[in-house]
C-alpha positions as CSV (number, residue, x, y, z in Angstrom):
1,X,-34.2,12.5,7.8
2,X,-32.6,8.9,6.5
3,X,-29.0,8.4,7.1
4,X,-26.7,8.4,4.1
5,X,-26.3,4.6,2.8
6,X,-23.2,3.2,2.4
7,X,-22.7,2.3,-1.7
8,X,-20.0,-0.3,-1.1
9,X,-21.1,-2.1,-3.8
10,X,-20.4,0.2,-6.6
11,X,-17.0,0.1,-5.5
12,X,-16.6,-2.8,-7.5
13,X,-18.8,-1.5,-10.8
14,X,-15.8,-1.6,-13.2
15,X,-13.4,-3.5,-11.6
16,X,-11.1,-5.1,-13.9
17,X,-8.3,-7.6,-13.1
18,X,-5.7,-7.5,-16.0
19,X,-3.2,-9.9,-15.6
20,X,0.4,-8.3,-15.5
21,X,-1.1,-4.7,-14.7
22,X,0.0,-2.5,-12.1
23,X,-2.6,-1.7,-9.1
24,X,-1.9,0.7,-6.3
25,X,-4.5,-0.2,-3.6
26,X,-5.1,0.8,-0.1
27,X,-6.5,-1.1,3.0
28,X,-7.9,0.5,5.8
29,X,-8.9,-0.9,9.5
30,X,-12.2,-0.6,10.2
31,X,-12.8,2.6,12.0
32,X,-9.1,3.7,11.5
33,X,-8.0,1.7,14.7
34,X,-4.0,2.4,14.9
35,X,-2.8,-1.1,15.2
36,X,-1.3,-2.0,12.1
37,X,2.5,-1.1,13.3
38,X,2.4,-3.0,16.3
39,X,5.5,-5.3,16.0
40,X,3.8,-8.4,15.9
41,X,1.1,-7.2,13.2
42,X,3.8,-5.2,10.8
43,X,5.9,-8.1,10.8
44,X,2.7,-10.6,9.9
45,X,1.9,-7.8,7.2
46,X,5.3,-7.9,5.9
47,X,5.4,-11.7,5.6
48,X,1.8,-12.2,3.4
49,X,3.2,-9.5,1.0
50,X,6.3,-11.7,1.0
51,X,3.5,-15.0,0.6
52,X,1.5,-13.3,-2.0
53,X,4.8,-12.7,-4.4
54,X,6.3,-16.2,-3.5
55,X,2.4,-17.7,-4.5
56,X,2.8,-16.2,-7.7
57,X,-0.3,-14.2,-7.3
58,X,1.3,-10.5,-7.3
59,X,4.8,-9.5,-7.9
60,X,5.0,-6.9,-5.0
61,X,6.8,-3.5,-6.3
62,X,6.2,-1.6,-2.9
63,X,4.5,-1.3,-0.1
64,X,4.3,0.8,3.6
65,X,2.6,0.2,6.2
66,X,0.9,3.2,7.8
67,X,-0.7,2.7,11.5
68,X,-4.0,2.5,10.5
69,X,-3.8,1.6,6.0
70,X,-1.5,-0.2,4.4
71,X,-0.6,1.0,0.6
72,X,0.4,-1.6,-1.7
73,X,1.9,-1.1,-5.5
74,X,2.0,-4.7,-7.2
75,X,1.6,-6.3,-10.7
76,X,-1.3,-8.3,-10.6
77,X,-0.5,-12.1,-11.0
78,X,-2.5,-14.7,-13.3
79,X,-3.3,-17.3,-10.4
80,X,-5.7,-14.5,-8.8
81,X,-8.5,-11.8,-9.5
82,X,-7.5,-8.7,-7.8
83,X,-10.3,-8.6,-5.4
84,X,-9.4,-12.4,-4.4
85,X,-5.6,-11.1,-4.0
86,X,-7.1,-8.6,-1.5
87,X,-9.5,-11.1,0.6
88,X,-6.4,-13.1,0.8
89,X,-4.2,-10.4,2.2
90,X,-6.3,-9.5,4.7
91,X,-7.6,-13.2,5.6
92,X,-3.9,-13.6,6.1
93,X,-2.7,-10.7,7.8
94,X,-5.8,-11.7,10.6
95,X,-4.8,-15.0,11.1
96,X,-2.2,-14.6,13.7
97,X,-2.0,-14.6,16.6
98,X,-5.3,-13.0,18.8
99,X,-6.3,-10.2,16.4
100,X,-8.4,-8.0,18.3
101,X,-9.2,-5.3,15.0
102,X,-10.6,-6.3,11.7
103,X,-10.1,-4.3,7.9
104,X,-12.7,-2.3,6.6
105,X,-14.9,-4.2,4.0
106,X,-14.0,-2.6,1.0
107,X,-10.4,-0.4,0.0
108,X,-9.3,2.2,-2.5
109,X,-7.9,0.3,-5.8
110,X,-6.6,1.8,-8.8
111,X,-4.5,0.5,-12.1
112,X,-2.4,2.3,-13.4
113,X,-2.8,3.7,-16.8
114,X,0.0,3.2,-19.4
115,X,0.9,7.1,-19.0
116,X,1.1,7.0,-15.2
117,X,4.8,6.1,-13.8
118,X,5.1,3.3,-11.1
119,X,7.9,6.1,-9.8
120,X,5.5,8.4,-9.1
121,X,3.4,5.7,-7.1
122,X,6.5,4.2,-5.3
123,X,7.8,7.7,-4.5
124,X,4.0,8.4,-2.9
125,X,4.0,5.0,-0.9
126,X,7.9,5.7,0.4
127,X,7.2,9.0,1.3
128,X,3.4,8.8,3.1
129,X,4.8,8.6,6.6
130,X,6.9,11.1,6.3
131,X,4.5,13.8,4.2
132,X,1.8,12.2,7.7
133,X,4.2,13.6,10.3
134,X,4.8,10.4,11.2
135,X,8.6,10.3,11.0
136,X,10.9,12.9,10.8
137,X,13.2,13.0,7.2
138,X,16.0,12.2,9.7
139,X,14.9,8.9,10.5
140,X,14.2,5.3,8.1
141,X,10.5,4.3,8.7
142,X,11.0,0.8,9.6
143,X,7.8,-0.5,7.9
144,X,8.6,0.3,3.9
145,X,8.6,-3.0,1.6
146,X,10.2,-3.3,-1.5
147,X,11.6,-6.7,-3.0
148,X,13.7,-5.2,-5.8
149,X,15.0,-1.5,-4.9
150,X,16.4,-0.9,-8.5
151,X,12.5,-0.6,-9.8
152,X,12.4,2.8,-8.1
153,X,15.0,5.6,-9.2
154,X,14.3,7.9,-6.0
155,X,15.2,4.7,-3.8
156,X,19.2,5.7,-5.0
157,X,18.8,9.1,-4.3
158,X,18.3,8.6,-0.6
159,X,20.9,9.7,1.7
160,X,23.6,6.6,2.7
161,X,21.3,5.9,6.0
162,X,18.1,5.5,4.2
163,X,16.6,8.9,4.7
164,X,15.0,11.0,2.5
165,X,16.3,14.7,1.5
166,X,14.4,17.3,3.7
167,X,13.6,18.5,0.1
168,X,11.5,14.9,-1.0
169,X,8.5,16.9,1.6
170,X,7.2,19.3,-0.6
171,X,7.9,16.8,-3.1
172,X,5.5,14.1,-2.4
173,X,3.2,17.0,-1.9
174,X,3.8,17.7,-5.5
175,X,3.2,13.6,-7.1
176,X,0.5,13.5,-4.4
177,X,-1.5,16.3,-6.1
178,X,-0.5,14.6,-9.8
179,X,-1.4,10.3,-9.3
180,X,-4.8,9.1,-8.5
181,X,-5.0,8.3,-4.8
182,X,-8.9,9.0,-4.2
């Protein structure tokens, strides 16, 4: 019997970069390896977002970084096509230092519709580690990005340490089940 073949390829069938449309995308290291919230590398991550919005080629809305995928919520720039924003981010986030993992070839991508709300999105992203277990609702995961906090409503309805209401849980469990995220 023939193992399955990966169909990589058709990821891309349909791919459109729209300049000024919103794209939630997700980047995965290759065989899940847990490395991405090592100091050194969430810090490197942190500063190509930070590269890619002063280049002009996104305008970075949100972002966490998970220990093995990293979501990202950005409006797509005009200097760059969305798969070239992508190669870039992970060329970038690679280059320091002795990296010892590498990203999975392809990633999940996804612009949003003009009926889906960025809230719903940002709300997903903020809340991942927490819905993942990995973070209690009484602590601040230390590897959320967001440029401009007053894009997001929920961001204001955090308690005055930066936690979540124990409450936001079954939430996110709630805009999981209603935004595309597969």
């Amino acid at each position: 019997m023939p193992l399955p073949q990966r169909k990589t390829a058709h990821l891309r069938w349909g791919r459109v970069s729209l300049i000024g449309a919103r794209y939630f995308v997700t980047g995965c290291t290759q065989t899940r390896l847990p490395v991405l919230v090592h100091e050194d590398t969430a810090l490197q991550l942190i500063a190509v977002l930070q590269r890619l919005q002063v280049d002009q080629d996104v305008t970075v809305l949100a972002a966490t970084i998970m220990p093995d995928h990293a979501h990202l919520l950005f409006t797509l720039g005009a200097r760059l096509r969305l798969g070239q924003v992508m190669a870039k981010f992970k060329t970038l986030a690679r280059d320091a230092g002795r990296v010892t993992w590498h990203w999975q070839e392809d990633g999940f991508e996804h612009r949003l519709r003009a009926t889906e709300r960025v809230e719903d999105y940002g709300f997903y992203i903020f809340m991942n580690p927490y819905a993942a277990g990995l973070i209690t609702v009484e602590a601040r995961w230390r590897w959320w990005f967001c440029p401009d906090p007053s894009q997001f409503r929920f961001l204001s309805l955090l308690h005055p340490d930066g936690t979540p209401p124990h409450e936001w849980l079954r939430e996110a469990e709630n805009v999981k089940a209603r935004i595309t995220i597969s």
